[in-house]
C-alpha positions in Angstrom: 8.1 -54.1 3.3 4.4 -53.7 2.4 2.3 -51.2 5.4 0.1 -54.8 5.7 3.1 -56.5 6.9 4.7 -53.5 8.7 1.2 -53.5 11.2 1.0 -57.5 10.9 4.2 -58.3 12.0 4.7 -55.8 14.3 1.5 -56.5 16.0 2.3 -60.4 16.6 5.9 -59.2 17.9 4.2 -56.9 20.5 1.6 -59.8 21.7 4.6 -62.6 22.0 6.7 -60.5 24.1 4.3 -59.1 26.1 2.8 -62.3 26.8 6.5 -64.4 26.9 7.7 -61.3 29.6 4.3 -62.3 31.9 5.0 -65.8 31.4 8.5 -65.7 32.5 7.8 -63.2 35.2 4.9 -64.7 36.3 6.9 -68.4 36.3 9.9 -66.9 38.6 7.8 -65.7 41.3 4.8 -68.0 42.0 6.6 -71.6 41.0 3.6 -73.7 40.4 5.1 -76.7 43.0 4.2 -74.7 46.0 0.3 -75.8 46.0 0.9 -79.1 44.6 3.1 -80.1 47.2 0.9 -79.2 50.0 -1.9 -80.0 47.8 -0.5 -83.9 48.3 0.0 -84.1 52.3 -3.3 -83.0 52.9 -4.8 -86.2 53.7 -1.8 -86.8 56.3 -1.9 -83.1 57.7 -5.9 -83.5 58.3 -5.3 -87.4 59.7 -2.6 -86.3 61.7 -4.6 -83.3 62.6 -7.3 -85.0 64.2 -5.6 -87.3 66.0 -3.6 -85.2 67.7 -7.2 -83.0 68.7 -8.4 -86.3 69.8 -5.5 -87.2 72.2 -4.3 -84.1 73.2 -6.9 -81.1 72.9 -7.1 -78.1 71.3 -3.6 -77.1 72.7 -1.4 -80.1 70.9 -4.1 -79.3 67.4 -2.4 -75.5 67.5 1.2 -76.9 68.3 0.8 -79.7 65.4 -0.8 -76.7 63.4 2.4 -74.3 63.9 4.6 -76.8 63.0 2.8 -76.7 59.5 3.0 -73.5 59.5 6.6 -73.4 60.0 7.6 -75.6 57.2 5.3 -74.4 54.3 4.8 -71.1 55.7 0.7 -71.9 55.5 -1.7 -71.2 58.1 -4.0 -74.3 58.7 -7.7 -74.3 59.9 -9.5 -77.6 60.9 -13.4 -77.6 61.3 -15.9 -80.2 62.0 -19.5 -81.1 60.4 -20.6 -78.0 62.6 -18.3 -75.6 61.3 -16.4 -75.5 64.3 -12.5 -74.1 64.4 -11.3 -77.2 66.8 -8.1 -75.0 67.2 -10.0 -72.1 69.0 -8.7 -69.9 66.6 -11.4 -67.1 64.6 -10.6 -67.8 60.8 -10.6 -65.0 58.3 -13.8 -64.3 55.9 -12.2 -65.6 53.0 -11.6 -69.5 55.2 -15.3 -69.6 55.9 -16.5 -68.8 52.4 -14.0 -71.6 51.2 -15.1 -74.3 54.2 -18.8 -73.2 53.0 -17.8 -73.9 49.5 -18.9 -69.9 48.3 -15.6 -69.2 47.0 -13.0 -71.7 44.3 -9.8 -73.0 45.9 -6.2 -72.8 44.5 -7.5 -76.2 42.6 -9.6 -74.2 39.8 -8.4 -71.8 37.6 -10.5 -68.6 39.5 -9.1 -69.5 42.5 -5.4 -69.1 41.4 -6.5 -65.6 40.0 -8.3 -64.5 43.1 -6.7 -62.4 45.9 -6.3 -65.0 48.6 -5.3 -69.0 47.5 -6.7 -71.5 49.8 -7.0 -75.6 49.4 -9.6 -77.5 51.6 -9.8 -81.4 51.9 -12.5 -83.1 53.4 -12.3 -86.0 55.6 -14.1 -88.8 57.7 -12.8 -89.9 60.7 -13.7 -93.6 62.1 -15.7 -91.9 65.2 -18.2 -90.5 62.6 -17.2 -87.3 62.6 -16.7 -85.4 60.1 -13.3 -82.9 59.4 -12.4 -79.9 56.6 -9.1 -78.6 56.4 -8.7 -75.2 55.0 -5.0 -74.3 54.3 -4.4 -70.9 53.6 -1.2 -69.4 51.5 -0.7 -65.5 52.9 0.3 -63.5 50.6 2.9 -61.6 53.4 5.3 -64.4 53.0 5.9 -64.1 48.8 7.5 -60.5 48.7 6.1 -56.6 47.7 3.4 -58.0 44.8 2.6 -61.2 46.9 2.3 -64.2 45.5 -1.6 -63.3 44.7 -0.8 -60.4 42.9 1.2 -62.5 40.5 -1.2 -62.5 37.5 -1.9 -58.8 38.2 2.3 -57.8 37.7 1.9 -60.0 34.6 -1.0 -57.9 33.6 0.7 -54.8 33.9 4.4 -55.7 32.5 2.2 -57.0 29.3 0.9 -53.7 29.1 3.6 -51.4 29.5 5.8 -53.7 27.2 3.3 -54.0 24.4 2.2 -50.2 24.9 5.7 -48.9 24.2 6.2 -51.1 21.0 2.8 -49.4 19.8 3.4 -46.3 20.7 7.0 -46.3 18.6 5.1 -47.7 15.8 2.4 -45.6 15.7 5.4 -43.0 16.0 6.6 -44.5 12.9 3.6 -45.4 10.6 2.0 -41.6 11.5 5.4 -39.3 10.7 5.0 -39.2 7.3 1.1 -39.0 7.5 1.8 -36.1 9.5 4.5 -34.5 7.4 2.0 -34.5 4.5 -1.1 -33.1 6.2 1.5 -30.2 7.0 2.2 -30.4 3.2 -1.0 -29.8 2.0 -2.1 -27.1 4.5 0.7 -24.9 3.5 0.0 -25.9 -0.2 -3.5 -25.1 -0.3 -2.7 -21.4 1.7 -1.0 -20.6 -1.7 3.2 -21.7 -0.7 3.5 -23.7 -3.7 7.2 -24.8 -2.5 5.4 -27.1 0.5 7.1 -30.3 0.3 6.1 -33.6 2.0 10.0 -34.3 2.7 9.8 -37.8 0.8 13.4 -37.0 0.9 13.5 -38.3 4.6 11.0 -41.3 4.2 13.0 -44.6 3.2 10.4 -47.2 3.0 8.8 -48.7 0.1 5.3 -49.2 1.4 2.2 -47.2 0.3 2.6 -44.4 2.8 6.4 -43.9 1.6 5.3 -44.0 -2.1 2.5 -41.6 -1.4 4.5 -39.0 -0.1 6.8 -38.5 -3.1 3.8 -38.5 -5.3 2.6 -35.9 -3.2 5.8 -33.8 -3.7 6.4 -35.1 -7.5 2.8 -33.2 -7.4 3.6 -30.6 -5.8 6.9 -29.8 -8.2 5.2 -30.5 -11.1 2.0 -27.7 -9.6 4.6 -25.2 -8.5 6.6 -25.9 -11.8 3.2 -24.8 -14.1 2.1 -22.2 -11.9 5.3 -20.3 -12.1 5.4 -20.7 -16.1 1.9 -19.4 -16.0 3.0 -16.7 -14.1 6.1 -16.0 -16.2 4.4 -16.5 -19.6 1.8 -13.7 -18.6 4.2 -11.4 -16.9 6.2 -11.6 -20.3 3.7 -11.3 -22.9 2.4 -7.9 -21.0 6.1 -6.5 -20.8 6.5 -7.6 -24.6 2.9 -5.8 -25.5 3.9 -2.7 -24.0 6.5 -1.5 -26.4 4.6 -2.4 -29.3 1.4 -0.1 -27.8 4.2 2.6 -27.2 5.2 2.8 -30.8 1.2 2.6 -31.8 0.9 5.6 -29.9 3.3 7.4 -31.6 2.5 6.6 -35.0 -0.9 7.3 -34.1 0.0 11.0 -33.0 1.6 11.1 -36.6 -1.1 10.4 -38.5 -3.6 12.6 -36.5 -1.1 15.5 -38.2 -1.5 14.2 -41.4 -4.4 13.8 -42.2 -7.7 15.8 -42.6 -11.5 15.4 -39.9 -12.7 13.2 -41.9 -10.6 10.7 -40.2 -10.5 11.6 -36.4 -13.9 10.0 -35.8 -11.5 6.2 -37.0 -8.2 7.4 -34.8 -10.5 8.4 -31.4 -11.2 4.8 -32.0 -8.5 3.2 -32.2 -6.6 5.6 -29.4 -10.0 4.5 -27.6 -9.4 0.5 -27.7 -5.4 1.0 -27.6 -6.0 3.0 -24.0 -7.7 -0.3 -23.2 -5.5 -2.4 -24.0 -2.9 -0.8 -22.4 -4.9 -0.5 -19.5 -5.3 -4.5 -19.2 -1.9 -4.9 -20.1 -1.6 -3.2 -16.7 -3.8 -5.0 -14.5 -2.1 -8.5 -16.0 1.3 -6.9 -14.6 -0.6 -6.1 -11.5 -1.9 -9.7 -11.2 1.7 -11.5 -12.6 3.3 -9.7 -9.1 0.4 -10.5 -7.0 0.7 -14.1 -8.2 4.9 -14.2 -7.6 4.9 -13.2 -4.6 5.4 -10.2 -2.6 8.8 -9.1 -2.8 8.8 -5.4 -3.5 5.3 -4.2 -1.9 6.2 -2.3 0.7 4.3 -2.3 3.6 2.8 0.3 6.0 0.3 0.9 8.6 -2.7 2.4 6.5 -6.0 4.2 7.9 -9.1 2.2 5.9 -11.3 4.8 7.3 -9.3 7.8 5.4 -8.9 5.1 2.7 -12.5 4.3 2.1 -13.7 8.1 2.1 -11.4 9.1 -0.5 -12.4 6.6 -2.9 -16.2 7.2 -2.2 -15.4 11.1 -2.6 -13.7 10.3 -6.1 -16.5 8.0 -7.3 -19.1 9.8 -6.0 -18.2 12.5 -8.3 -18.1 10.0 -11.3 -21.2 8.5 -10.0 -23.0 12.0 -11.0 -22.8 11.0 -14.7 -25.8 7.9 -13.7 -27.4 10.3 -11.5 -26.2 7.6 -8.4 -24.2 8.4 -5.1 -22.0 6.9 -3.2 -22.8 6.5 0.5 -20.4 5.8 3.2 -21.2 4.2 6.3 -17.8 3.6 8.6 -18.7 2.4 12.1 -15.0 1.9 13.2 -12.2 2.8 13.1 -9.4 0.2 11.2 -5.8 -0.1 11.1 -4.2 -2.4 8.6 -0.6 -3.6 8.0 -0.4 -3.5 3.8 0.4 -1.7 0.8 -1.8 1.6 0.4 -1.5 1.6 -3.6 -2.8 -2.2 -3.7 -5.7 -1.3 -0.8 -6.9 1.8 -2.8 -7.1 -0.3 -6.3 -9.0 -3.3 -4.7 -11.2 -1.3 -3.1 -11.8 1.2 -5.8 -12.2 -1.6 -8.3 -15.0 -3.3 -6.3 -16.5 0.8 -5.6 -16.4 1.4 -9.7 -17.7 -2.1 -10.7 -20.8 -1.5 -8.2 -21.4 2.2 -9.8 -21.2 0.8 -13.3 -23.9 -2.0 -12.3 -26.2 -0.3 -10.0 -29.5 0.9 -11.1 -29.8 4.6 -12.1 -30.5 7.2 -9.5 -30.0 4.7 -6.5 -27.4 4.8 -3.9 -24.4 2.8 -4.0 -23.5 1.8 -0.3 -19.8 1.3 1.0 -19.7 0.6 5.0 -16.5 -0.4 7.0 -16.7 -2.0 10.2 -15.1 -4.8 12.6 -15.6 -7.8 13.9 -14.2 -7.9 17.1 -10.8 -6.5 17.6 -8.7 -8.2 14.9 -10.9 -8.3 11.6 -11.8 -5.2 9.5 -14.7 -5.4 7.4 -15.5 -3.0 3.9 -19.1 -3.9 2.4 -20.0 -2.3 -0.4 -23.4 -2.8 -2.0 -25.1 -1.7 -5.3 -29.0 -2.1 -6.5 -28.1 -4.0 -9.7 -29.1 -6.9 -11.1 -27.2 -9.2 -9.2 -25.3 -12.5 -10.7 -26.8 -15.8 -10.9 -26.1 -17.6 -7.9 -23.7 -20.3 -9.7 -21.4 -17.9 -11.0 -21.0 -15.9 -7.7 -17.6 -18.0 -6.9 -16.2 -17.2 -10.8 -16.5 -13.3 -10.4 -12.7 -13.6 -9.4 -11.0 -15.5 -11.6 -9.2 -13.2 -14.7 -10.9 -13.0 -17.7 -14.1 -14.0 -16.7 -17.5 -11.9 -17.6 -21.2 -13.2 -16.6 -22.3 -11.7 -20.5 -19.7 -10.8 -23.2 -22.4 -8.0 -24.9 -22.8 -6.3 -21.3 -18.6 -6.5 -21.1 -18.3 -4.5 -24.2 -20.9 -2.5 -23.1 -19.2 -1.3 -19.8 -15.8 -1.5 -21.1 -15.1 -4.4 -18.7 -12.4 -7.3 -19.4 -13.2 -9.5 -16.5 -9.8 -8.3 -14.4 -10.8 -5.8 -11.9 -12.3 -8.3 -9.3 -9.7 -10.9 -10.1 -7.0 -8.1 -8.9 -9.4 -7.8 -5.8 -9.1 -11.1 -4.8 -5.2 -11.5 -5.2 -4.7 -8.0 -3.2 -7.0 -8.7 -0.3 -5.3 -12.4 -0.3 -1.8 -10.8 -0.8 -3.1 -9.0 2.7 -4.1 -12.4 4.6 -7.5 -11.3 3.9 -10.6 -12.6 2.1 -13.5 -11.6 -0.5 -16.7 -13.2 -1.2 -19.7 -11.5 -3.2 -23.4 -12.8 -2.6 -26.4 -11.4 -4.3 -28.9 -8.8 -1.5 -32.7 -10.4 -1.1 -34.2 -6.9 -2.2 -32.0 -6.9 -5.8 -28.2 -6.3 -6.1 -25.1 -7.6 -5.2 -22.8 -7.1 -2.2 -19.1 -7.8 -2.2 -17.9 -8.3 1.5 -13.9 -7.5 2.1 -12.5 -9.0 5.4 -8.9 -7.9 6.3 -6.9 -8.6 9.5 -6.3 -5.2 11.4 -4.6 -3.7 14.2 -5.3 -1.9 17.3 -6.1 2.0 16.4 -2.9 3.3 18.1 -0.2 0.6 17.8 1.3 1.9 14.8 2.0 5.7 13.2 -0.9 6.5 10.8 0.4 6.8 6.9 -1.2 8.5 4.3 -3.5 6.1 2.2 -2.3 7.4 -1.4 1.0 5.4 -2.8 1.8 3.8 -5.5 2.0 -0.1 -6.2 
């Protein structure tokens, strides 16, 4: 069945039995007959009424009146053209506005719905005179509700009868929609194996066939990614042997041969010591992307952390004539692996040194925000990037100028290992160019309490 017809149908089913549940309710407890019965002896109540005032006084009027009273269970008020209660009697508020004609009788449609039901009758007697007779129906006499409250207890069965259809099929109509907001959350926090569960949704409408697309999606996205992952994690192992035997052979020839030829085998032992070096960084990025089984993890001290790597490229800093300045206004504590923290930071430390401007200062500052959140800034007095590009300095491969790569030695990896470490560490990193020239790379990590954990040594291996 179609969603249309789902809310359609289920809609009009709700209104009928609400409103067949009021009727039927409504119908046992007020029967309709009780006013049209009185309703047709008023002219002989009010006739009958008058005479007996006019033979007998006030007293025989009340006895006549009680006897009314005790066979319709009705009180009874007769007035004259002066608005007189010939009974001696002090009607109720609700009487005189109905004598008065400022409030609708049981006759109209109001006056059913109103608190109190009254009927008057008007009548002229052969002295001249003229006579009203209010009857009253008390609602005391008609059970708990009262036979006024009626339309109210229809009002409020309707209600809780239609409101718990609705709420079952808002129930029903939502689950999945919920199910696949869950879905994409986890999806888009990196677990590619977030499912929708289209294996619990039976229906064949557009919310059923949208949650196994969503998880034939899903498959499909966690099927390439992990191919991606595989392919590049192979092709690195595969290159490696390959670059070991180049090695060798290139050891052999340096023995062989004569000076004239070193200035061509630095060169190539120059561009195979990068390419094994990117072979390494594309391992380091195929485990970062599968997951992190194997990383061990351990309570590391960023503070130690961040002043050995400004110590160590400080000193290589000296060859531009630039320093490294730290700045660490708190103490941090972080759950992680120290190998992975040291080459994230160091590659974001090294990229800023080979960018900034000669003689200038690199800066490298970690603080907090508040008690949870580390923060490690570093900032150079480069260039910059063009603002477009600042969101593509972490993807793998990717280099603002090609000529300025070859220049530096760069391959477009080091940042993209960045972002996968600090994310591998429920962390983030964004970059963003400073007003006064140069870029700044901003790396937020979740830490701990200085104390809650046994300080580690920030040196390991990945």
């Amino acid at each position: 069945m179609r969603l249309f017809l789902k809310i359609f149908l289920s809609y009009w089913v709700a209104q009928a039995l609400f409103l067949v549940l009021a009727i039927l309710v409504t119908t046992a407890l007020r029967p309709s007959g009780d006013i049209a019965s009185v309703q047709s002896l008023e002219p002989e109540y009010l006739s009958e009424a008058v005479q007996q005032y006019q033979t007998g006084g006030t007293e025989a009027l009340r006895r006549y009146l009680r006897g009314i009273h005790e066979a319709h269970h009705v009180h009874s008020y007769v007035f004259d053209e002066h608005g007189t209660e010939l009974s001696g009697r002090k009607p109720p508020e609700w009487v005189e506005r109905v004598r008065t004609g400022k409030a609708s009788t049981a006759e109209s449609f109001w006056g059913r719905l109103g608190p109190e039901r009254l009927l008057r009758y008007y009548m002229s007697a052969p002295d001249g005179h003229q006579y009203t007779l209010v009857i009253d129906f008390p609602p005391e006499h008609h059970g708990p509700f009262g036979i006024h409250a009626v339309p109210g207890l229809g009002i409020i069965i309707a209600v809780i009868s239609s409101g718990l259809v609705c709420f079952f099929l808002a129930r029903y109509l939502t689950a999945p929609v919920v199910r696949l907001r869950e879905a994409t959350q986890r999806l888009a926090s990196g677990d590619l194996s977030a499912r929708a569960g289209a294996s619990q949704t039976t229906g064949h409408d557009e919310i059923a066939e949208l949650v196994r697309d969503f998880d034939a999606m899903a498959e499909r996205l966690q099927y390439l990614v992990n191919a991606q992952n595989r392919l590049l994690n192979d092709i690195s192992h595969e290159l490696r042997s390959p670059l070991a035997r180049l090695s060798v052979a290139l050891g052999l020839v340096r023995q062989r041969t004569g000076p004239e030829t070193q200035a061509t085998l630095d060169r190539i032992e120059q561009e195979s010591n990068r390419l094994n070096e990117m072979i390494g960084r594309l391992l380091t990025i195929a485990r970062l992307e599968n997951g992190k089984d194997g990383l061990q993890r351990l309570p590391v001290d960023l503070e130690q952390l961040v002043t050995e790597i400004a110590s160590d490229a400080n000193f290589e800093a000296q060859n531009r004539n630039c320093h490294v300045v730290v700045n660490t206004q708190s103490d941090a504590l972080v759950s992680g692996n120290p190998g992975l923290l040291r080459s994230a930071i160091e590659n974001v430390v090294r990229n800023a040194i080979r960018y900034t401007a000669e003689n200038t200062d690199v800066q490298v500052t970690l603080g907090r925000i508040g008690d949870n959140e580390a923060v490690i800034t570093v900032a150079d007095r480069g260039p910059g990037v063009p603002e477009s590009v600042l969101d593509k300095l972490f993807e793998p491969f990717y280099r603002i100028d090609d000529a300025r790569g070859r220049q530096t030695g760069g391959v477009g990896l080091g940042l993209a290992i960045v972002e996968r470490a600090v994310r591998f560490h429920g962390g983030s990193v964004k970059a963003s160019n400073r007003p006064e020239g140069g870029l700044v790379v901003e790396i937020h990590l979740p830490a701990q309490v200085v104390g809650t954990a046994e300080m580690t040594p920030a040196i390991s291996d990945l």
